[in-house]
C-alpha positions in Angstrom: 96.6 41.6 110.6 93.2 43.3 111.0 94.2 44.9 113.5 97.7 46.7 111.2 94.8 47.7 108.8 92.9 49.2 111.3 95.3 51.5 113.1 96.7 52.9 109.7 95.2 56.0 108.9 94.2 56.7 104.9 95.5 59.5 103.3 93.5 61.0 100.4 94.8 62.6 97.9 92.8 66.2 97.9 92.4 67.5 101.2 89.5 69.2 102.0 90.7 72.7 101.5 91.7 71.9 98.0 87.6 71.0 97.4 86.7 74.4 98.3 89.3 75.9 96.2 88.2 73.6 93.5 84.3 74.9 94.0 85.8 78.3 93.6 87.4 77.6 90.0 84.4 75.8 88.5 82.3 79.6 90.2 84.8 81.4 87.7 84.2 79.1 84.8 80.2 79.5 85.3 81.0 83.0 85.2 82.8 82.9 82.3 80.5 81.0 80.1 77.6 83.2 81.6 80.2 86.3 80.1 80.1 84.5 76.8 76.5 84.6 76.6 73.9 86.6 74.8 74.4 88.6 71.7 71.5 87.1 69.9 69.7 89.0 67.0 65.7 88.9 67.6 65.1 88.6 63.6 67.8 85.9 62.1 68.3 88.0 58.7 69.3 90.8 60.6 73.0 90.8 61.9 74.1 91.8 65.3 77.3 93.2 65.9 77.1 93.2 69.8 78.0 89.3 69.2 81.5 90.4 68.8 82.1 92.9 72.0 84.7 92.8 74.3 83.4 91.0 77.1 82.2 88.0 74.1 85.3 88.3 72.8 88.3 88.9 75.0 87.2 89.1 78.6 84.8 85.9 79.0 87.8 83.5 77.5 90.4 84.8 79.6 87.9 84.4 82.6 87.2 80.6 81.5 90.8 80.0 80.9 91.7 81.6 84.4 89.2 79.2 86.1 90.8 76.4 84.5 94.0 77.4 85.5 92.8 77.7 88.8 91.3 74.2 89.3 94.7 73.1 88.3 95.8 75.0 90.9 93.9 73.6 93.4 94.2 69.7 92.9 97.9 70.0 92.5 97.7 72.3 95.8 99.9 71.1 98.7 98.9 71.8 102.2 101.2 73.5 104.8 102.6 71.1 107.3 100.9 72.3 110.4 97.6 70.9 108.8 98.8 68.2 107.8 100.1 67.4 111.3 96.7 67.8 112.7 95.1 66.1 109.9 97.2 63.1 110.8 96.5 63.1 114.6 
């Protein structure tokens, strides 16, 4: 019976590709958040409008939603057979 247990082979569930892919998404989310920052008035009676500019506003959540998307992406990620095959051997 050990010997059944040893000769099977286990199978994870993310290959190693889909880690590197998943390093990539969480790059675009640090990106994202680093979009989102700044915009801070020196003097806190004084307002700054440059809190609600494009890249604040529009760009840096599409960027953050996008990496999520991505990392979705990438655990649900299937790879081609041939790797598999040679994975396996």
């Amino acid at each position: 019976m050990a010997d059944k247990k040893a000769n099977e082979k286990i199978d994870f569930p993310i290959w190693k590709d889909n880690y590197k892919y998943i390093l990539a998404g969480v790059g675009i989310l640090v990106i994202g958040f680093l979009l989102m920052a700044g915009g801070k008035s020196t003097d806190p009676n004084v307002f700054n409008p440059e809190i609600f500019s494009f890249r604040r506003i529009t760009l840096a959540p599409i960027v953050v939603v996008g990496g999520f998307v991505f990392i979705i992406w990438a655990i649900m990620r299937k790879p081609k057979s041939s790797s598999v095959e040679n994975k396996n051997e």
